[in-house]
Every structure is written in structure tokens, then in C-alpha cells.
LOSERO-225007 format. One record per atom (N, C-alpha, C, CB): residue number from 1; residue in one letter; atom name; x, y, z. Coordinates in nm, 4 decimals, always signed. Glycine has a CB too. Layout:
(kevex NUM; 'A'; 'CA'; (X; Y; Z))
...
//
This chain:
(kevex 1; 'X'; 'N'; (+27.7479; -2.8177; +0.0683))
(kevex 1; 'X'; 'CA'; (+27.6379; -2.7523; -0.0013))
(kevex 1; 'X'; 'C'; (+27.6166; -2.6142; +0.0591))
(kevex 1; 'X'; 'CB'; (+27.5080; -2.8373; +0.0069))
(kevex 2; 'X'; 'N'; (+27.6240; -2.5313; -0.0330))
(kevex 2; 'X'; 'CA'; (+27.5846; -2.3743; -0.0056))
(kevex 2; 'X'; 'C'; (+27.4596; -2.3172; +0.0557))
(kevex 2; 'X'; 'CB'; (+27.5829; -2.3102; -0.1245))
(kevex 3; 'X'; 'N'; (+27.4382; -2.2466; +0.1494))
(kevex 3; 'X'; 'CA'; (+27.2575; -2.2790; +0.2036))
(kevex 3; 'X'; 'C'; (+27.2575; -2.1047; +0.1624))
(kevex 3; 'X'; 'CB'; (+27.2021; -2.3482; +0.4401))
(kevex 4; 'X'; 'N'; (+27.0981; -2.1102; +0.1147))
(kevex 4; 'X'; 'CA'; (+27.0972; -1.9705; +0.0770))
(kevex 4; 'X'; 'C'; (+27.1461; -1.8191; +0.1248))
(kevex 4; 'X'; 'CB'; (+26.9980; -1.9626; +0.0705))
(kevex 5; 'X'; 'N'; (+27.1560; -1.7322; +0.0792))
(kevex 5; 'X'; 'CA'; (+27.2275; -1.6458; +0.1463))
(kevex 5; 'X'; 'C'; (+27.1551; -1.5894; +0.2173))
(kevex 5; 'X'; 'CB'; (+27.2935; -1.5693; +0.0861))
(kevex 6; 'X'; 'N'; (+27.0279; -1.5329; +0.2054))
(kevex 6; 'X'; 'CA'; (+26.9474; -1.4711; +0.3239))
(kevex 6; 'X'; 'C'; (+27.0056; -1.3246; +0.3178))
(kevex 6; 'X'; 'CB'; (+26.9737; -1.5525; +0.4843))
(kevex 7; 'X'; 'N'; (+27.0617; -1.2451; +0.1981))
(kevex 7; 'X'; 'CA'; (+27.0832; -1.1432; +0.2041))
(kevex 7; 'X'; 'C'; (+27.2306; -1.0907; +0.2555))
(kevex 7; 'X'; 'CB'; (+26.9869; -1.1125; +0.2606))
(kevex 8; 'X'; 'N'; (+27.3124; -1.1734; +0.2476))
(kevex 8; 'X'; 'CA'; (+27.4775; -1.1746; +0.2381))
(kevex 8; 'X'; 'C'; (+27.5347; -1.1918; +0.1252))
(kevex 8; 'X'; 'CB'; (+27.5404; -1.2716; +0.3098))
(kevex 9; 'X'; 'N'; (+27.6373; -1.1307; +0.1626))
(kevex 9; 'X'; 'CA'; (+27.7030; -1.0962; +0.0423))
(kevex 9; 'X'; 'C'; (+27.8285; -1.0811; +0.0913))
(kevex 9; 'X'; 'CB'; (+27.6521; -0.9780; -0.0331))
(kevex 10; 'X'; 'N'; (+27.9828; -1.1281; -0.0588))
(kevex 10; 'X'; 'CA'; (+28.1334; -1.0551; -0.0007))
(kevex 10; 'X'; 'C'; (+28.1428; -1.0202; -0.0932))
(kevex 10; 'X'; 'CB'; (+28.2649; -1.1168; +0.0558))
(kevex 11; 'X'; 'N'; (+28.2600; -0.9572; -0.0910))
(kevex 11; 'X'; 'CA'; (+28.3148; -0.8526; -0.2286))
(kevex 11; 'X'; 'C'; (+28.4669; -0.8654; -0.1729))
(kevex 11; 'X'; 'CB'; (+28.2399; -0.6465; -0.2400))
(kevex 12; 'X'; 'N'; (+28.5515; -0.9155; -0.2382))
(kevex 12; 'X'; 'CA'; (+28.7053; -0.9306; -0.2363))
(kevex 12; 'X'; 'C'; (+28.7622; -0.8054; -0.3039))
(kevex 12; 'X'; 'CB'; (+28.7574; -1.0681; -0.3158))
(kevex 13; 'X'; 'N'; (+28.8421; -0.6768; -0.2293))
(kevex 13; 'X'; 'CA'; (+28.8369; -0.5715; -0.2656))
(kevex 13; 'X'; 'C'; (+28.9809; -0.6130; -0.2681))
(kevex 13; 'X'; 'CB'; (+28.7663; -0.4587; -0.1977))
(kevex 14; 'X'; 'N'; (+29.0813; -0.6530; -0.2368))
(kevex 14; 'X'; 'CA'; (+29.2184; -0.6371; -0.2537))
(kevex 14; 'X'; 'C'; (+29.2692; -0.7780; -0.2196))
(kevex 14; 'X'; 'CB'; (+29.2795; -0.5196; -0.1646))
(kevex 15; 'X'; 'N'; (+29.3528; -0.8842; -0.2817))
(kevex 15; 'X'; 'CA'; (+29.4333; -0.8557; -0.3863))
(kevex 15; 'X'; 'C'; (+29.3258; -0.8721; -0.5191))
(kevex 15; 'X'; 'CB'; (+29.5692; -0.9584; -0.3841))
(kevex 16; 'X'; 'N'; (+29.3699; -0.7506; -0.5693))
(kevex 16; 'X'; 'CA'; (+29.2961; -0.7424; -0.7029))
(kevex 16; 'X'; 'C'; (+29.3392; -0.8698; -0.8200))
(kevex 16; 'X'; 'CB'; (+29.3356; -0.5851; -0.7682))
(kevex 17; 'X'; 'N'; (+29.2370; -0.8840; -0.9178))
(kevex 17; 'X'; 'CA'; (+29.2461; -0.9657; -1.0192))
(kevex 17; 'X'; 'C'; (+29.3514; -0.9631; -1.0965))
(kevex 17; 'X'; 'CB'; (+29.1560; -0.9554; -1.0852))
(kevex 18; 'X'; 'N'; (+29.4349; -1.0730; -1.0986))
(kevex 18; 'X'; 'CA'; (+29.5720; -1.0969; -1.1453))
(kevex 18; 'X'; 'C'; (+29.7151; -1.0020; -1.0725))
(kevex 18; 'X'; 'CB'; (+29.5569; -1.0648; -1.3069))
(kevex 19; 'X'; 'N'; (+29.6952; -0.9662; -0.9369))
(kevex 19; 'X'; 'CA'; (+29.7669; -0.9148; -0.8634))
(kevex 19; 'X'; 'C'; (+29.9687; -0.9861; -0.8518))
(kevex 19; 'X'; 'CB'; (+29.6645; -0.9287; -0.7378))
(kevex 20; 'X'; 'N'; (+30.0234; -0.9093; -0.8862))
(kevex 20; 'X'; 'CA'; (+30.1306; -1.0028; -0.8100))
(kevex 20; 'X'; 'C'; (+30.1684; -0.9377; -0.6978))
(kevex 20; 'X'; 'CB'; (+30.2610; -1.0378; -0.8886))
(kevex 21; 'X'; 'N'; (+30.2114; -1.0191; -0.6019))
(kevex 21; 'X'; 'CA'; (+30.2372; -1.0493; -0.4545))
(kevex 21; 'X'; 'C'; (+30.3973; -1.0854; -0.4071))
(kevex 21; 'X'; 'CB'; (+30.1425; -1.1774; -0.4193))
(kevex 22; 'X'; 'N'; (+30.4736; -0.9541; -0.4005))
(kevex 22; 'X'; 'CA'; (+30.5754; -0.9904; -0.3591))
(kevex 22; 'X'; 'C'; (+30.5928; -1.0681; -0.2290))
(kevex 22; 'X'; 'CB'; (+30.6327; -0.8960; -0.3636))
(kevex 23; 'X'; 'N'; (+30.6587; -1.2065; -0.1751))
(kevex 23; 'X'; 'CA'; (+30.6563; -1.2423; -0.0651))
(kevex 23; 'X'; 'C'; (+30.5665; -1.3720; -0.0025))
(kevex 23; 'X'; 'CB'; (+30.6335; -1.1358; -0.0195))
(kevex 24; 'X'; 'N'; (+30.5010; -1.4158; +0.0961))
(kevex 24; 'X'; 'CA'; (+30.4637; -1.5369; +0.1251))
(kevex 24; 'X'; 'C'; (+30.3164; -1.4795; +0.1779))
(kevex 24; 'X'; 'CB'; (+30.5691; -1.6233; +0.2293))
(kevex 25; 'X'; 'N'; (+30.3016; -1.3784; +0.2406))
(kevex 25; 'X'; 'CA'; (+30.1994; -1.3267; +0.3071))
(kevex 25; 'X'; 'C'; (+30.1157; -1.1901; +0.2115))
(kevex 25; 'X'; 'CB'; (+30.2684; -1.2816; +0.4528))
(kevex 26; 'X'; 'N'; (+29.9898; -1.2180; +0.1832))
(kevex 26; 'X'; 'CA'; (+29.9111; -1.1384; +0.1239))
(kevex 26; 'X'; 'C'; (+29.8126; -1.0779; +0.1969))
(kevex 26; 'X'; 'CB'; (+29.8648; -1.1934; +0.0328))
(kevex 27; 'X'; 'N'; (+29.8206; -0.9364; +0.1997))
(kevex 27; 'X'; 'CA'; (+29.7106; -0.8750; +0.2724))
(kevex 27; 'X'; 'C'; (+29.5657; -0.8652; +0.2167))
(kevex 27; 'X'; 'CB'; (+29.7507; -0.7482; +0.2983))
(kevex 28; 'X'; 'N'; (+29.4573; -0.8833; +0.2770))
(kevex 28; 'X'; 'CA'; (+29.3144; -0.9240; +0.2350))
(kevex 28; 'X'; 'C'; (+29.2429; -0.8315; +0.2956))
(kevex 28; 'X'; 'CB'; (+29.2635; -1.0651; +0.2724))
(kevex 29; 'X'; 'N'; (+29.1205; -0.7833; +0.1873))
(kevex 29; 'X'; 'CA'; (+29.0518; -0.6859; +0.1978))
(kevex 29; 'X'; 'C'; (+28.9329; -0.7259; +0.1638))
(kevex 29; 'X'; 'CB'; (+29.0940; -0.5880; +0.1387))
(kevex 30; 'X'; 'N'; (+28.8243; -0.7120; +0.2374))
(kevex 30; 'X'; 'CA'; (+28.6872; -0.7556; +0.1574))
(kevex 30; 'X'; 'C'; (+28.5861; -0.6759; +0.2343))
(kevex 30; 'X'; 'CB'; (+28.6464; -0.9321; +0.1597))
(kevex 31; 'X'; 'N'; (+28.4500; -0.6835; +0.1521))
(kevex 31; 'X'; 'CA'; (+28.3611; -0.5906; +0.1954))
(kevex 31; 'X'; 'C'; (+28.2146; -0.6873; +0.2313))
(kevex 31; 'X'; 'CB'; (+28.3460; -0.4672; +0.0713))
(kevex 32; 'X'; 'N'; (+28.1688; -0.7107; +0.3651))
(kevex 32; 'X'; 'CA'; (+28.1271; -0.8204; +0.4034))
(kevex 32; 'X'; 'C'; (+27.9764; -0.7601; +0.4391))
(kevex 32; 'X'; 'CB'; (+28.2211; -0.8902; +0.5168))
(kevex 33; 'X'; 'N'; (+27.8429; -0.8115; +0.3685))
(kevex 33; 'X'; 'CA'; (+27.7184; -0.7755; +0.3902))
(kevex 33; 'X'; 'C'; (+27.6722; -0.8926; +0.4851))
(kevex 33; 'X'; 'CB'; (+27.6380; -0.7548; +0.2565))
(kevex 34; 'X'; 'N'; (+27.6309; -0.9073; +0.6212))
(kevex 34; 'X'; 'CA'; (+27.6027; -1.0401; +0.6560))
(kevex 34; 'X'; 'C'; (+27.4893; -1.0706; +0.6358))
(kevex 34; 'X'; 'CB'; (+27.6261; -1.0727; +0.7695))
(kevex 35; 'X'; 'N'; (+27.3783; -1.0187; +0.5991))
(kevex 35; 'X'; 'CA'; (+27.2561; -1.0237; +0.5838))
(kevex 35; 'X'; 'C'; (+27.1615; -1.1045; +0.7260))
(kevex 35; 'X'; 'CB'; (+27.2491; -1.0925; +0.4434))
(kevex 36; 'X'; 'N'; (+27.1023; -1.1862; +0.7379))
(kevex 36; 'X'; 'CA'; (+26.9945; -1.2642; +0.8253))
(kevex 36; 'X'; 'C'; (+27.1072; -1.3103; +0.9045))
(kevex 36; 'X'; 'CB'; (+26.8849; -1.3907; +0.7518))
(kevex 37; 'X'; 'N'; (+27.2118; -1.4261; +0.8527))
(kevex 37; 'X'; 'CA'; (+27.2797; -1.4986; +0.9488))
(kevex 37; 'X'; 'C'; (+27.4314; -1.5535; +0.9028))
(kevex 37; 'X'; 'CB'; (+27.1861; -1.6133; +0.9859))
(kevex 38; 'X'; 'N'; (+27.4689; -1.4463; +0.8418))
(kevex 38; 'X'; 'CA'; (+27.5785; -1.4449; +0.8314))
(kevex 38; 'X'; 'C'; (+27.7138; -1.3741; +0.9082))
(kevex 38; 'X'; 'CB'; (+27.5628; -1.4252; +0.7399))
(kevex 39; 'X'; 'N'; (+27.8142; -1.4237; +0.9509))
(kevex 39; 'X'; 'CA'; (+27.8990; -1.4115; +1.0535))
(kevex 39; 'X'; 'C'; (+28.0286; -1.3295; +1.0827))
(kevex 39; 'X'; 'CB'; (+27.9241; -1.5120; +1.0647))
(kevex 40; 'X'; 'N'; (+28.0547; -1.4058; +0.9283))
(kevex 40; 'X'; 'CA'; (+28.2406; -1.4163; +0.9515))
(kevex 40; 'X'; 'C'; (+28.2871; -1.5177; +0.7239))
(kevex 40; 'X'; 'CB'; (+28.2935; -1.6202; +1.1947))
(kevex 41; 'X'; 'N'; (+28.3634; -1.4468; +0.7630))
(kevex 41; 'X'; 'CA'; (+28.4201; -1.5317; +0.6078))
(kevex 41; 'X'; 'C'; (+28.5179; -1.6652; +0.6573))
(kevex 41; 'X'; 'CB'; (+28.5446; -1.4031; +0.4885))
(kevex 42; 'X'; 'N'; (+28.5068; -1.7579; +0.5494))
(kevex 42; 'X'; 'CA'; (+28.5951; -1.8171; +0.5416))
(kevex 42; 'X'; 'C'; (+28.6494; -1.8520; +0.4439))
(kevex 42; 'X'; 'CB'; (+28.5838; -1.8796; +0.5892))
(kevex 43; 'X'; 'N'; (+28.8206; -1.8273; +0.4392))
(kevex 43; 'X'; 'CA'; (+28.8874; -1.7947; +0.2902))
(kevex 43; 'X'; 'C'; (+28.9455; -1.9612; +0.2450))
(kevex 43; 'X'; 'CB'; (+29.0472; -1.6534; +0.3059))
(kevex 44; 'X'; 'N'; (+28.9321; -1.9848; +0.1108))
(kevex 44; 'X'; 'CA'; (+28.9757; -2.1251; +0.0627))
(kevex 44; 'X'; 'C'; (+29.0977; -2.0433; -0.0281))
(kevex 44; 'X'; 'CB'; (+28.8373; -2.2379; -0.0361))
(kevex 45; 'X'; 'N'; (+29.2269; -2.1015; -0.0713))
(kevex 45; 'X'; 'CA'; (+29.2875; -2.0399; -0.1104))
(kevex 45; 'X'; 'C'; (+29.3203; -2.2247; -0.2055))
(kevex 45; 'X'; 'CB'; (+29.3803; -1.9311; -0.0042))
(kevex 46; 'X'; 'N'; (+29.3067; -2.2244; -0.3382))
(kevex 46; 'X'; 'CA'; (+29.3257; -2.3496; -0.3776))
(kevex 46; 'X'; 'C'; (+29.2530; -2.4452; -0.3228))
(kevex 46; 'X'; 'CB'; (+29.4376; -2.3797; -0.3661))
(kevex 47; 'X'; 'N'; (+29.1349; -2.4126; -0.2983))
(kevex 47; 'X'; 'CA'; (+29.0064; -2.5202; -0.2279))
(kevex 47; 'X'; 'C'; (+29.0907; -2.5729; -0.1179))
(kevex 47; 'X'; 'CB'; (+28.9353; -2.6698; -0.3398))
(kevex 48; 'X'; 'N'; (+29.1709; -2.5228; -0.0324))
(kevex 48; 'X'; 'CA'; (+29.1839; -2.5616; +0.0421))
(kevex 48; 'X'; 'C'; (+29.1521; -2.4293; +0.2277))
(kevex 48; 'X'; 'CB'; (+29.3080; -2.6271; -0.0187))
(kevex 49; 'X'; 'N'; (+29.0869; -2.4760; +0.3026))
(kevex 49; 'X'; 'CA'; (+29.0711; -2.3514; +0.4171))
(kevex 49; 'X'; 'C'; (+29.1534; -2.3209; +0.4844))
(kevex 49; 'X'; 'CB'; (+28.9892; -2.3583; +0.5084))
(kevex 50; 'X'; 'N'; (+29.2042; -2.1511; +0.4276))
(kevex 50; 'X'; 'CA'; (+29.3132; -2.0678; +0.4886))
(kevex 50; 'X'; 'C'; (+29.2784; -1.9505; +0.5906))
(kevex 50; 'X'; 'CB'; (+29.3862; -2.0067; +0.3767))
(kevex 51; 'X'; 'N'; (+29.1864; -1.9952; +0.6724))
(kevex 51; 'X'; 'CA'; (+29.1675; -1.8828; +0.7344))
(kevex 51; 'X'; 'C'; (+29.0136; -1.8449; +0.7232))
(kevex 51; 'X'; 'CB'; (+29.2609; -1.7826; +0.6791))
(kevex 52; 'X'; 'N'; (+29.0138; -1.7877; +0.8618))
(kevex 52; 'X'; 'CA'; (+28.8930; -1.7163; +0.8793))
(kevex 52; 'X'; 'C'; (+28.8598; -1.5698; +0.9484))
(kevex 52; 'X'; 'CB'; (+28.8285; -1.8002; +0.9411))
(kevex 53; 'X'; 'N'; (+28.7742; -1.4908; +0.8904))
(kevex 53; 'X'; 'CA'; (+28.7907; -1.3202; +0.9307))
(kevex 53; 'X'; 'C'; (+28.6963; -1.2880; +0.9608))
(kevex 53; 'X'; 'CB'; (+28.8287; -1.2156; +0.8402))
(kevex 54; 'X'; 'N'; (+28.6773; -1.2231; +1.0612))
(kevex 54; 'X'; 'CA'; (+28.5629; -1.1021; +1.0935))
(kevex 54; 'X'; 'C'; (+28.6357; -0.9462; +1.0421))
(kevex 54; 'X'; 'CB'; (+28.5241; -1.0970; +1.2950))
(kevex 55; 'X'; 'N'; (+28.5655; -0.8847; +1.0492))
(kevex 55; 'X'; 'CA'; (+28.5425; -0.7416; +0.9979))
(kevex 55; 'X'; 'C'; (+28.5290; -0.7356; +0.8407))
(kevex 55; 'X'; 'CB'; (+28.6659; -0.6466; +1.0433))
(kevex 56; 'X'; 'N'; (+28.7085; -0.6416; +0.8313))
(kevex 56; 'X'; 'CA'; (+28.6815; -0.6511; +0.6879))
(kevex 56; 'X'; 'C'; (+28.8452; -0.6522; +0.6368))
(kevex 56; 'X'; 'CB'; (+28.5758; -0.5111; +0.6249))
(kevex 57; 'X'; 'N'; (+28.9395; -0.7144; +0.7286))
(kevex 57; 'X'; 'CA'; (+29.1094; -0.7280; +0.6833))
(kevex 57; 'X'; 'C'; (+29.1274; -0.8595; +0.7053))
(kevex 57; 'X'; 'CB'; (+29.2326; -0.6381; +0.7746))
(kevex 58; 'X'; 'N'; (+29.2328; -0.9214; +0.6823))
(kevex 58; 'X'; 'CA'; (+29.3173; -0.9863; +0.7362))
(kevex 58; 'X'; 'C'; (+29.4279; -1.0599; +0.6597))
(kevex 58; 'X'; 'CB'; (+29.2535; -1.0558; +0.8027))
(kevex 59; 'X'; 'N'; (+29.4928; -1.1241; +0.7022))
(kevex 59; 'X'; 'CA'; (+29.6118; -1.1436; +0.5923))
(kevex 59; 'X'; 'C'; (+29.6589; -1.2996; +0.5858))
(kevex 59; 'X'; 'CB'; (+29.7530; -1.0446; +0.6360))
(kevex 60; 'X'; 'N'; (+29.6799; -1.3280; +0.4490))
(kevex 60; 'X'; 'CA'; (+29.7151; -1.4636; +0.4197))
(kevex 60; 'X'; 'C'; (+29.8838; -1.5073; +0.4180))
(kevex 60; 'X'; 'CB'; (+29.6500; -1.4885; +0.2796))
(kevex 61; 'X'; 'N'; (+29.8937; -1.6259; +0.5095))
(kevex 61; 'X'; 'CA'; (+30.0260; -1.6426; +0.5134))
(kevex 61; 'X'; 'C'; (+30.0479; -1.7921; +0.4807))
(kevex 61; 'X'; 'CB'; (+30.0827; -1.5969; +0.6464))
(kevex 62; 'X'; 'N'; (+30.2059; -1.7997; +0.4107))
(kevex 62; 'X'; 'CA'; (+30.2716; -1.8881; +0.3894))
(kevex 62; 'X'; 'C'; (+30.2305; -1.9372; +0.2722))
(kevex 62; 'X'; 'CB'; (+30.2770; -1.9617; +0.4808))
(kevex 63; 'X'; 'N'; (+30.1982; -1.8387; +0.1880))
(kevex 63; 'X'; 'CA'; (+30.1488; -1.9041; +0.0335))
(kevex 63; 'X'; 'C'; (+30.2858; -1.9612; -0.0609))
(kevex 63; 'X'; 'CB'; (+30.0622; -1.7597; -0.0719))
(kevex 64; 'X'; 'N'; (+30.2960; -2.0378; -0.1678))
(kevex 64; 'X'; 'CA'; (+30.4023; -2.0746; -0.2283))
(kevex 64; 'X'; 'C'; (+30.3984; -1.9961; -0.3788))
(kevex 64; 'X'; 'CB'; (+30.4049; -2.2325; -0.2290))
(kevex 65; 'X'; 'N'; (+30.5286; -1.9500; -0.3892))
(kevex 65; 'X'; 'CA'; (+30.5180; -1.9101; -0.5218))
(kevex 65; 'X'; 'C'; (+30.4207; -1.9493; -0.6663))
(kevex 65; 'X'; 'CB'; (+30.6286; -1.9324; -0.5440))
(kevex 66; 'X'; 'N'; (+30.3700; -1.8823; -0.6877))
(kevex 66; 'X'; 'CA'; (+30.2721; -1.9219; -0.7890))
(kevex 66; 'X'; 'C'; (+30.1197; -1.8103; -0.8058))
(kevex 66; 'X'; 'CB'; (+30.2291; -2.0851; -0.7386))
(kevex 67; 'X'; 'N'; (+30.0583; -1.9225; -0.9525))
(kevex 67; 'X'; 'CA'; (+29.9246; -1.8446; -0.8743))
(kevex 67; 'X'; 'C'; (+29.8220; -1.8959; -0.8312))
(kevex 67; 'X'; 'CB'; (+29.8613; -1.7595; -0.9397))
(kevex 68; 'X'; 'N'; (+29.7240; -1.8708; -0.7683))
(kevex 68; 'X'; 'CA'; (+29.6758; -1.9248; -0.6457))
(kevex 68; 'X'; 'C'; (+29.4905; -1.8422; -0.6701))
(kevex 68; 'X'; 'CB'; (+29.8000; -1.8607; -0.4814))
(kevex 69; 'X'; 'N'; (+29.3710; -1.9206; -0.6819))
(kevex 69; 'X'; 'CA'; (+29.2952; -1.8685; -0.6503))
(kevex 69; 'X'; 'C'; (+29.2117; -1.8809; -0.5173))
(kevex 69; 'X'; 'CB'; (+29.2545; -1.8757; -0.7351))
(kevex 70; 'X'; 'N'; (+29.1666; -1.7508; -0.4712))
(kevex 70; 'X'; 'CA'; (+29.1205; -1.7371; -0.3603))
(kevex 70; 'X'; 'C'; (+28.9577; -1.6737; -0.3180))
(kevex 70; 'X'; 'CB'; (+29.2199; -1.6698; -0.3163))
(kevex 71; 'X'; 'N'; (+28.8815; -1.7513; -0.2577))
(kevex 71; 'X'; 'CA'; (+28.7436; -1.7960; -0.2367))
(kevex 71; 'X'; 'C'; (+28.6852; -1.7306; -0.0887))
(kevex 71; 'X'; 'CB'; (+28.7433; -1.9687; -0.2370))
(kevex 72; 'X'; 'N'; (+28.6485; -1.6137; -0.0716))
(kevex 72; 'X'; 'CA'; (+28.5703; -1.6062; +0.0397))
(kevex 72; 'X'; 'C'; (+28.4187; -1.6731; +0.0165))
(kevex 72; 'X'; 'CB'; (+28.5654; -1.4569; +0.0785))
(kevex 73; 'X'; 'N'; (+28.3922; -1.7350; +0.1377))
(kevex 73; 'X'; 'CA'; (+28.2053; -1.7845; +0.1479))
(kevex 73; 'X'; 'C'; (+28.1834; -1.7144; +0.2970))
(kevex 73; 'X'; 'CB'; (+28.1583; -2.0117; +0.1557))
(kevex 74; 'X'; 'N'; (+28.0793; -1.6452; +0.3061))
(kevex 74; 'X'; 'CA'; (+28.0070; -1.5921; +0.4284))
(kevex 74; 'X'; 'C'; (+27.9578; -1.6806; +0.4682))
(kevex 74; 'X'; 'CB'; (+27.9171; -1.4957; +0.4239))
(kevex 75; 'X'; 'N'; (+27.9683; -1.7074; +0.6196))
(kevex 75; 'X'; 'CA'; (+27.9511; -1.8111; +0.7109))
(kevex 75; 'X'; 'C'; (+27.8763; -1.8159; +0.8437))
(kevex 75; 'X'; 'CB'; (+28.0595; -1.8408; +0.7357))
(kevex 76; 'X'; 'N'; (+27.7706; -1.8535; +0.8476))
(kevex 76; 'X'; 'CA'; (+27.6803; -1.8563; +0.9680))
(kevex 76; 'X'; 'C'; (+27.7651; -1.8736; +1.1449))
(kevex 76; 'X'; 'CB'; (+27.5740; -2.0012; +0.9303))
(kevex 77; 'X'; 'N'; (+27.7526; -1.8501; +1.2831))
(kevex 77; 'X'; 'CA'; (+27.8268; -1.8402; +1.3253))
(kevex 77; 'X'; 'C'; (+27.9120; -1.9408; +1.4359))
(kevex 77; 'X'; 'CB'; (+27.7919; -1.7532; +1.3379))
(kevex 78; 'X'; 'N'; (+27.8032; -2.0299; +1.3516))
(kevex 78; 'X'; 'CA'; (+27.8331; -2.2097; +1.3660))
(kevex 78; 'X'; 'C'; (+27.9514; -2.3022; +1.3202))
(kevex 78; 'X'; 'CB'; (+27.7305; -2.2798; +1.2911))
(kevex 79; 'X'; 'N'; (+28.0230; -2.2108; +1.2518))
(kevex 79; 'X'; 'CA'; (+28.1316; -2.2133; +1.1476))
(kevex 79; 'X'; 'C'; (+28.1199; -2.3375; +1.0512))
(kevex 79; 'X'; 'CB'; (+28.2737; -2.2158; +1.2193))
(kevex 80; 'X'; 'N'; (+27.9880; -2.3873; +1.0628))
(kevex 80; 'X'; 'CA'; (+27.9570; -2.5447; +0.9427))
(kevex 80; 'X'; 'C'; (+27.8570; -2.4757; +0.8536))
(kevex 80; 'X'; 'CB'; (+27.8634; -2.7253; +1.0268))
(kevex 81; 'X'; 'N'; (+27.8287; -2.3928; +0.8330))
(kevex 81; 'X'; 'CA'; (+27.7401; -2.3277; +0.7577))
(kevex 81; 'X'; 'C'; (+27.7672; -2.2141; +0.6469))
(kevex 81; 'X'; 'CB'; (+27.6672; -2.2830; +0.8439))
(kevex 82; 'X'; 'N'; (+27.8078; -2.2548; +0.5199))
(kevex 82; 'X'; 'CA'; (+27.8510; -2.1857; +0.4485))
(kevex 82; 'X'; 'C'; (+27.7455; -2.1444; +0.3440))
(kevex 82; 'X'; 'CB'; (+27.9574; -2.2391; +0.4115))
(kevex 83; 'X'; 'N'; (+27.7298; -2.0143; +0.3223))
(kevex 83; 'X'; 'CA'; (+27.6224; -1.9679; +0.2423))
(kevex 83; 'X'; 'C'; (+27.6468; -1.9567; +0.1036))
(kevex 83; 'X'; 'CB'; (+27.5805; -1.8495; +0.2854))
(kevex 84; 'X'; 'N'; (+27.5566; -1.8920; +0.0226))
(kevex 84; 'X'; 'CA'; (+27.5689; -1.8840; -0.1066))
(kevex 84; 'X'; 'C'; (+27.5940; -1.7296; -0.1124))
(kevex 84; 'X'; 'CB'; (+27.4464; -1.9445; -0.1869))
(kevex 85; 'X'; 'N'; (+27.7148; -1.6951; -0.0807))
(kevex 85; 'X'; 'CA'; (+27.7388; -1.5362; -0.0851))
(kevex 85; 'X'; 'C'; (+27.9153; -1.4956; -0.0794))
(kevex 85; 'X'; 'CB'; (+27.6506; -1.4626; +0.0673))
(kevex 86; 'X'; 'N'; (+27.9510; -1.5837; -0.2133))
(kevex 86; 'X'; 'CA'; (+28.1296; -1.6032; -0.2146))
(kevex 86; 'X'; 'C'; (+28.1466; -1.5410; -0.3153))
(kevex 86; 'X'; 'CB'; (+28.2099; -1.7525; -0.2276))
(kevex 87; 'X'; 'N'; (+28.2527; -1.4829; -0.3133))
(kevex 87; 'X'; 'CA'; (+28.3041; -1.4033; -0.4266))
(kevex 87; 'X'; 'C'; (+28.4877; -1.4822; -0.4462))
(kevex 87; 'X'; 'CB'; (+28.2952; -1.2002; -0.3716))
(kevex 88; 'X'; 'N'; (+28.5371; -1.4767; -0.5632))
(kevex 88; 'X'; 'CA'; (+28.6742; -1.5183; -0.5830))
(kevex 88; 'X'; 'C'; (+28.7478; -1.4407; -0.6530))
(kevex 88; 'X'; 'CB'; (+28.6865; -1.6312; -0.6362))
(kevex 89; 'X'; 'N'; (+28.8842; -1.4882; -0.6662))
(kevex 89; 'X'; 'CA'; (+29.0009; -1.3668; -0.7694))
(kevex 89; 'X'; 'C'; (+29.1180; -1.4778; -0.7315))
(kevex 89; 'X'; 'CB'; (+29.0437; -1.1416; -0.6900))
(kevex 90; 'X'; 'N'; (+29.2193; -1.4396; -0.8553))
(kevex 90; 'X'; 'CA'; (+29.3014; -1.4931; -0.9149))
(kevex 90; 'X'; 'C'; (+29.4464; -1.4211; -0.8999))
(kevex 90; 'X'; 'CB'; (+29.2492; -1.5049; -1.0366))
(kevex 91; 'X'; 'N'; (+29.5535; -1.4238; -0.7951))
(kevex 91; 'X'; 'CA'; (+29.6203; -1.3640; -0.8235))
(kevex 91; 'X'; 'C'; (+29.7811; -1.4275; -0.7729))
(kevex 91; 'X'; 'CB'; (+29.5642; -1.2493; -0.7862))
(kevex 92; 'X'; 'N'; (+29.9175; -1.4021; -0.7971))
(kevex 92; 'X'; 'CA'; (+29.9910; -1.4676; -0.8298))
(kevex 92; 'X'; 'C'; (+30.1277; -1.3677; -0.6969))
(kevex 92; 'X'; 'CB'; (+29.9906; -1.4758; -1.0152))
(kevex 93; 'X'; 'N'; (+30.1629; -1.4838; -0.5979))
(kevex 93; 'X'; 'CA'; (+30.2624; -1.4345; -0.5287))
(kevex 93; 'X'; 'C'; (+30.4071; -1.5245; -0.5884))
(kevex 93; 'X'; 'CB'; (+30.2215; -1.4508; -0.3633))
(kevex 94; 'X'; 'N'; (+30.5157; -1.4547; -0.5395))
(kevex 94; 'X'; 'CA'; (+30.6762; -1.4749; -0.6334))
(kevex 94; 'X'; 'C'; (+30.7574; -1.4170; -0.5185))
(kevex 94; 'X'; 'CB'; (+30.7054; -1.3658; -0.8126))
//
């Protein structure tokens, strides 16, 4: 369950919507408001958890050909605390 955001926010700035992705590893870009008590992202890539970022890069590896959607949620710094401040996009590595 999502606990309110408290003034966080992400914004998934790169890979853009319907991107293709030459290769296994996708570089990630997002623009991260933490508001009250927010931390760090954590990325679901196919509802499943691929990773977790502070700042505002980092890069996804070992994806399988296809396409694949991908889920940041801003995350308190408890890492069990996922807020209501996720943004997603849809895009396809080959």
C-alpha cells in the first residue's frame, strides 16, 4: 500500500515513451522531488524490483529482449515505505 506522498514526486525523464534500447542495459534518468520523507527511488521493471537510486541516474541491467514497463515509487529511507509519488513508461530493448 502506497502511503501518501507528503509532497514527493518522480518524473522518469529518459528512457522515453516507447524508446527502443539497443542492448541489455538501459540508462535511467529521473527527476526526484523528495518532499517531507522521501529518500531514494525504487525501480520495478515488470512489477518486479530492479534496483534502487539516489540522485537522479542510474542504469538498468540485464533486461531481456522485449518490451518492458518500468515504475519508479519514491521511498522513505526505511526502504519499506513506498509513497504515492511513481511515475511509469513503456519502452522496448532488442
Amino acid at each position: 500500500t502506497l502511503k501518501p506522498a507528503q509532497g514527493a514526486s518522480v518524473k522518469i525523464v529518459s528512457p522515453k515513451p516507447g524508446q527502443l534500447i539497443k542492448g541489455d542495459s538501459v540508462p535511467l534518468e529521473f527527476k526526484l522531488v523528495k518532499g517531507k520523507i522521501g529518500e531514494h527511488v525504487h525501480a520495478y521493471v515488470d512489477g518486479e524490483m530492479a534496483g534502487m537510486f539516489k540522485g537522479s541516474k542510474g542504469t538498468l541491467n540485464g533486461l531481456k529482449p522485449g518490451t518492458h514497463t518500468l515504475e519508479l515509487r519514491v521511498t522513505t529511507g526505511d526502504h519499506n515505505t513506498e509513497l504515492n509519488a511513481t511515475d511509469k513508461v513503456s519502452f522496448t530493448t532488442k
